[in-house]
N, C-alpha and C positions, 0 to 999 in steps of 0.2 A: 754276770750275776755276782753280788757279791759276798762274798765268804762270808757264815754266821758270825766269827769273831768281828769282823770288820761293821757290821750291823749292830750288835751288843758294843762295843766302842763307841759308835757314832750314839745309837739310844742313850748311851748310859752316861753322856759327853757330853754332849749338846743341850745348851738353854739359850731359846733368845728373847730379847725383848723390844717390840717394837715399837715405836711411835705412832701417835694414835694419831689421824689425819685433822684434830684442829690443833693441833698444840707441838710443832717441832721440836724435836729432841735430837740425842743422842742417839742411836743406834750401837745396842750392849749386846758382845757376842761371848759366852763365856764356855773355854772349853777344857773338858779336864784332861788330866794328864794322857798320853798315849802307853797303853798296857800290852798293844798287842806282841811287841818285839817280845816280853816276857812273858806273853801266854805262850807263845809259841816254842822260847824256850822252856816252857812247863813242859807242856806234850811231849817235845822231842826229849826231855830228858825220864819223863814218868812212862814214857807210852801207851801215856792214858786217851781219853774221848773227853776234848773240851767240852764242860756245863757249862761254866759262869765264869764270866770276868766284871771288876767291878772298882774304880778305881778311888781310894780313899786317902783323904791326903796328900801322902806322900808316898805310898803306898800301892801298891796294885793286889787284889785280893782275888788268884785264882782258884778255881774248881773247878778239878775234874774224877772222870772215872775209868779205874784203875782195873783192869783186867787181871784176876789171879791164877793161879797153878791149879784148875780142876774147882774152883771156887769160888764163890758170889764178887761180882767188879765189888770194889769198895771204894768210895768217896775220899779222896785226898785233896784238902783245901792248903795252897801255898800262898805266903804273905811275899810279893818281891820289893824291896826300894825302888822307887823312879829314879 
């Protein structure tokens, strides 16, 4: 089965476009950048519960949530470079 992150990566990653069967084209795969090496490194360093990963630019835009001391998890959004 495969891991949430790896599912939100592929969703949020993948566009194709196919050629329509009377008219031969190209076949366009377009994929964005790979987030998950730095969602991962999110987690392990917040010891948060991955929400959201989302990959912009050049940029990887994580969310997670943060477990406190006796106190409501709180939402911590990290910007990393690719």
């Amino acid at each position: 089965m495969a891991s949430p992150l790896s599912v939100v990566v592929l969703a949020a990653g993948l566009a194709v476009s196919a050629p329509s069967p009377d008219e031969p084209r190209d076949l366009i795969v377009r994929v964005a950048g790979d987030c998950s090496a730095a969602a991962e490194q999110v987690v392990e360093q917040t010891g948060g519960q991955l929400l959201s990963v989302q990959p912009s630019g050049n940029t990887c835009i994580i969310t997670v949530l943060v477990q406190g001391n006796g106190q409501r998890p709180r939402k911590v959004t990290v910007r990393v470079p690719m």
